[in-house]
C-alpha positions in Angstrom: -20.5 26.2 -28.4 -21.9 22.7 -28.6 -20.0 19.9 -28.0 -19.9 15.9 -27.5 -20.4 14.7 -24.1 -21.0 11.9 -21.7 -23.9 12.0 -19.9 -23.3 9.4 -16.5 -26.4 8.5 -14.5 -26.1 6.2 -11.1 -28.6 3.1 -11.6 -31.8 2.4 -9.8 -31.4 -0.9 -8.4 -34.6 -2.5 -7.5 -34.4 -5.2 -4.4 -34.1 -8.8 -5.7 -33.0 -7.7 -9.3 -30.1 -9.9 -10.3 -26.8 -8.1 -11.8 -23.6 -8.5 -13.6 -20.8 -6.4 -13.0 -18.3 -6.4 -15.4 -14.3 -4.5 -15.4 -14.3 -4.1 -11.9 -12.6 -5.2 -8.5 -16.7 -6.5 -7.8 -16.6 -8.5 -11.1 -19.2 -11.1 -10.6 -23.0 -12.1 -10.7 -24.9 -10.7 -7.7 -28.5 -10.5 -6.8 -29.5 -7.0 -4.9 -30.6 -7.1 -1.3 -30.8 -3.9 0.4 -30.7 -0.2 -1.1 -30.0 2.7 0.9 -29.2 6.1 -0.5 -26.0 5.4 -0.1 -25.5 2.3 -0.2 -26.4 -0.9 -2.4 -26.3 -4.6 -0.8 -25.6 -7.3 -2.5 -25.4 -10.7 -2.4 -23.2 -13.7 -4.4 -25.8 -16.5 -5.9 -23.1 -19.1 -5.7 -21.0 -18.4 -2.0 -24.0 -16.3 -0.5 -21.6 -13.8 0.4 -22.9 -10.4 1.6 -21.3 -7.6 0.6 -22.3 -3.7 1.3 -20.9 -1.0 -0.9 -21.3 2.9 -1.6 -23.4 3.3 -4.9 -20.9 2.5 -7.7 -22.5 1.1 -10.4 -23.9 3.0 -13.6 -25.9 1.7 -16.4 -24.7 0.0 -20.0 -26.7 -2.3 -21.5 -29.7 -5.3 -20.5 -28.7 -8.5 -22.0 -30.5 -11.8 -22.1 -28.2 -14.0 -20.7 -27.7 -17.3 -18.1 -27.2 -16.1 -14.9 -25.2 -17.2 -12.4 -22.9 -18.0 -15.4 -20.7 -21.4 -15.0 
């Protein structure tokens, strides 16, 4: 029987790409430093704080947008 579903897929961060994370605890504009397996490093434009983190994010949409926003 067929039926409706959600298909989730874990992102492929590229090194230096900059991100916005949205509805989270990580909420915030980051640029992407390191990639492991894992793990995905990031980095906060405005404080330069490094943060590490187990591979959380998945994908939802590209926008054209300023970035860091004020």
């Amino acid at each position: 029987m067929d039926h409706d579903v959600t298909v989730f897929k874990s992102y492929p961060f590229k090194v230096g790409q900059k991100i916005r994370i949205e509805g989270s605890r990580r909420s915030g504009d980051w640029e992407v430093i390191g990639i492991s397996d894992n793990k995905v490093s990031l980095r906060c434009p405005i404080s330069k704080k490094e943060m590490s983190w187990a591979r959380f994010c998945y994908f939802s949409e590209d926008k054209h947008m300023q970035w860091p926003s004020d």
